[in-house]
ZAKE-235724 format. One record per residue (C-alpha): residue number from 0; residue in three letters; x, y, z. Coordinates in pm, 1 decimal. Layout:
<sites>
+-----+-----+----------+----------+----------+
:   i :  aa :        x :        y :        z :
+-----+-----+----------+----------+----------+
: NUM : Ala :        X :        Y :        Z :
...
+-----+-----+----------+----------+----------+
</sites>
This chain:
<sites>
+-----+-----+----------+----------+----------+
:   i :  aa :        x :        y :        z :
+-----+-----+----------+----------+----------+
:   0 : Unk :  -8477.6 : -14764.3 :  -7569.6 :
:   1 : Unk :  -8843.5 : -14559.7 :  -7534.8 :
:   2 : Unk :  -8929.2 : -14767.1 :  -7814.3 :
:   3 : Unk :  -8857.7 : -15138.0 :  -7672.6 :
:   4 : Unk :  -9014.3 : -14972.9 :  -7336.2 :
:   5 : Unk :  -9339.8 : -14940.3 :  -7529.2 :
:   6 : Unk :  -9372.5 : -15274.1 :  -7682.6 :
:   7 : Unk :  -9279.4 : -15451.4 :  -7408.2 :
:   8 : Unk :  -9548.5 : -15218.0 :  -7254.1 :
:   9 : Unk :  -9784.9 : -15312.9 :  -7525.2 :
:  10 : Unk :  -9699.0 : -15732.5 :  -7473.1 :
:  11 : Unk :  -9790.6 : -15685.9 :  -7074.0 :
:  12 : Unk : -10114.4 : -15471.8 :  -7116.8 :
:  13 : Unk : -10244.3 : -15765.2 :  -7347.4 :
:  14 : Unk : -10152.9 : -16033.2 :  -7101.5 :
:  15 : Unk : -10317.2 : -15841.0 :  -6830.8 :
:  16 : Unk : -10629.0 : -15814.5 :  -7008.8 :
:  17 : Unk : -10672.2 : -16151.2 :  -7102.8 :
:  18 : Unk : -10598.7 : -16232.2 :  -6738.4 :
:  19 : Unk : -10865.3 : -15955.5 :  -6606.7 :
:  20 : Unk : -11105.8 : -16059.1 :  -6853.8 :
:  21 : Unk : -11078.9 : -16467.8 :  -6757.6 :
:  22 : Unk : -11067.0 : -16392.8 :  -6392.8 :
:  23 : Unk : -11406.1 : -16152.6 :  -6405.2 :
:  24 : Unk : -11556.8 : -16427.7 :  -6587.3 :
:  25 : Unk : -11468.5 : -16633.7 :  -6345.9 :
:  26 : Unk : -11564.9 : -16454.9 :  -6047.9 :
:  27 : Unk : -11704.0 : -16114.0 :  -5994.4 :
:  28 : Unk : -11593.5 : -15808.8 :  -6117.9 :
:  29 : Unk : -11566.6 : -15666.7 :  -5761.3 :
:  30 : Unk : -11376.8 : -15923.6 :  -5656.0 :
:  31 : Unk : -10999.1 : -15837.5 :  -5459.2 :
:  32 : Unk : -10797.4 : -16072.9 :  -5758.2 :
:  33 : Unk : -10988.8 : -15862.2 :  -6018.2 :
:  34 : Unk : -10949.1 : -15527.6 :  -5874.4 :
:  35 : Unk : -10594.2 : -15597.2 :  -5819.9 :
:  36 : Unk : -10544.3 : -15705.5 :  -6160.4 :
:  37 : Unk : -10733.1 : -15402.3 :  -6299.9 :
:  38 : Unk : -10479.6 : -15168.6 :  -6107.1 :
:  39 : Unk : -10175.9 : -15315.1 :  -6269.6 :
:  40 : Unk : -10322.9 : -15311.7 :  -6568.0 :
:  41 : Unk : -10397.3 : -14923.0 :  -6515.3 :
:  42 : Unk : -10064.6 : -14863.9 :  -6414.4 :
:  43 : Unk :  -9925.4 : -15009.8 :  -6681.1 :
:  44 : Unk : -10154.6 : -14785.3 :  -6942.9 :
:  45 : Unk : -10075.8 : -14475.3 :  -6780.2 :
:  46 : Unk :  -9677.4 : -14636.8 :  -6805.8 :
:  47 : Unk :  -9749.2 : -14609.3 :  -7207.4 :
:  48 : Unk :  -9860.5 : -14358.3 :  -7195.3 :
:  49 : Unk :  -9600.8 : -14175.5 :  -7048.3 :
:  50 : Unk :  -9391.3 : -14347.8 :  -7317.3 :
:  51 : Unk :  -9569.8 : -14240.8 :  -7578.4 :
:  52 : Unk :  -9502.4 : -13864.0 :  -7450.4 :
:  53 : Unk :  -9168.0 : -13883.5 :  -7420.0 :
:  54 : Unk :  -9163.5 : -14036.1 :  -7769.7 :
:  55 : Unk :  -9339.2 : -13754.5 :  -7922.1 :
:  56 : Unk :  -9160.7 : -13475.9 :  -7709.7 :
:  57 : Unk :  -8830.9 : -13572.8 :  -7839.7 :
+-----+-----+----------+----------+----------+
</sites>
């Protein structure tokens, strides 16, 4: 269950990468889409990581 947790972790932090990275190219990196985007995609990390601690605590 952790496990399937982390990779479908891993598939979202990709997608919003690519999506932070085409939307800062497109407009600033201080804009409110980017910023927003940037926040899921840190809560999502620190999500992993979590994960990833649980995995290795067990």
């Amino acid at each position: 269950m952790i496990l399937r947790e982390a990779l479908d972790l891993s598939k979202s932090i990709a997608n919003y990468r690519l999506d932070m990275y085409e939307l800062a190219r497109n407009k600033s990196f201080s804009d409110p889409d980017v910023i927003k985007v940037s926040q899921q995609l840190d809560s999502k990390i620190l999500a992993i990581q979590k994960s990833i601690h649980e995995l290795r605590s067990s």
